[in-house]
C-alpha positions as CSV (number, residue, x, y, z in Angstrom):
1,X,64.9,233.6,16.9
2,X,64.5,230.1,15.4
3,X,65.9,227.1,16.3
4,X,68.2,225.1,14.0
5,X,66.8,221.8,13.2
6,X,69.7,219.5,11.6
7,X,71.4,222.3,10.0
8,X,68.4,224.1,8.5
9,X,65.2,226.2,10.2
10,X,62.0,225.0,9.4
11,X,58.6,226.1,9.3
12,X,55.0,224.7,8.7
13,X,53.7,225.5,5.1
14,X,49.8,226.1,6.1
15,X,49.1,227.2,2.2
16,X,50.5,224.2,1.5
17,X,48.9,221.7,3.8
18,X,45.5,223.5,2.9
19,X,46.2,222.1,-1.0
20,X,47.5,218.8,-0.1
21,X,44.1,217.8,2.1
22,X,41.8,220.1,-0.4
23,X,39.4,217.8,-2.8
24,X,39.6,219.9,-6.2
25,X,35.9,220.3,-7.6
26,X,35.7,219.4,-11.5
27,X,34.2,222.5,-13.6
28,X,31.5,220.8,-14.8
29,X,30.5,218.5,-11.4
30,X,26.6,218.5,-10.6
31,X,27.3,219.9,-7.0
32,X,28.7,223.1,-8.6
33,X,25.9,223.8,-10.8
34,X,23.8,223.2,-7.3
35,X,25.1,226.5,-6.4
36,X,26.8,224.3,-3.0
37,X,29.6,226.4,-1.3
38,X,32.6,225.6,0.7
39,X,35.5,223.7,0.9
40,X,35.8,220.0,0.9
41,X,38.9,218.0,1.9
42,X,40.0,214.6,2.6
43,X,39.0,213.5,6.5
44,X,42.0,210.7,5.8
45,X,44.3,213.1,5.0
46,X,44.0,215.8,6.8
47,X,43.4,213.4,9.8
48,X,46.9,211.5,9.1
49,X,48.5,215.1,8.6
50,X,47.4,216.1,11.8
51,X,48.5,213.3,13.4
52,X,51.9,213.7,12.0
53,X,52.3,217.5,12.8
54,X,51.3,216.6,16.4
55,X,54.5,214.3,16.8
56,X,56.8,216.6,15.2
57,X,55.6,219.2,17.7
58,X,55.8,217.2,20.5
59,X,58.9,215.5,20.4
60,X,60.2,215.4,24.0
61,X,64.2,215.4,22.8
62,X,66.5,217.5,24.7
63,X,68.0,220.5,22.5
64,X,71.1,222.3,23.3
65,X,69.8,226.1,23.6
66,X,73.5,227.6,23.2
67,X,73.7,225.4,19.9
68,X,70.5,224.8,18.4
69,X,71.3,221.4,18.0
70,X,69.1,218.6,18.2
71,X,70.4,214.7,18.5
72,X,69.5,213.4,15.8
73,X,70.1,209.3,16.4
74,X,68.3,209.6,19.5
75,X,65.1,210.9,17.5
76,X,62.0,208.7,18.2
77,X,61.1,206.6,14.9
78,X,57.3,208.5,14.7
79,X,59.1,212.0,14.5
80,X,61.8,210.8,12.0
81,X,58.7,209.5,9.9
82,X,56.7,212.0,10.3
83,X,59.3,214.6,10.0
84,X,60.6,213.1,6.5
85,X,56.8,212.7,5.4
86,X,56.2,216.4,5.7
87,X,59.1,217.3,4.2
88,X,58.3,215.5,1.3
89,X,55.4,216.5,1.0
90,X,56.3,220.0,0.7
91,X,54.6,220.8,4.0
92,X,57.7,221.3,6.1
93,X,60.1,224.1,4.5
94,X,63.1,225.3,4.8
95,X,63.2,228.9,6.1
96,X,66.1,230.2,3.5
């Protein structure tokens, strides 16, 4: 069962998140004809992502169980940022 979230449910996009933080490698870059492996990402960003997940997560607000409803003005200003920040970003979807 998920919880409604002003009027919508929500999830975390992890496909999504993996693009935004992953450094794209040029075709014709030195390192690739190295032969080096793996993935690189931006520290800053996925550091500042984190960060941002970890308040939306842990937003102490009370929620009405029989309705699913979560006060919205009462919302601390890090989650609201946070919250609209991910959503922008494409990393916080809408479930339908």
């Amino acid at each position: 069962m998920m919880i409604e979230i002003f009027g919508e449910n929500y999830y975390l996009d992890f496909t999504a998140l993996d693009d935004l933080v992953e450094i794209k490698k040029e075709p014709n870059s030195e390192k690739e004809e190295e032969g080096e492996e793996g993935q690189q990402f931006s520290l800053i960003k996925y550091d500042i992502l984190k960060i941002m997940i970890e308040v939306v997560m842990s937003e102490r607000e009370e929620i009405d169980n029989n309705l699913g409803v979560i006060k919205t003005n009462e919302l601390s200003l890090p989650f609201k940022l946070a919250f609209n920040t991910l959503l922008k970003y494409n990393i916080i979807k809408t479930a339908y």
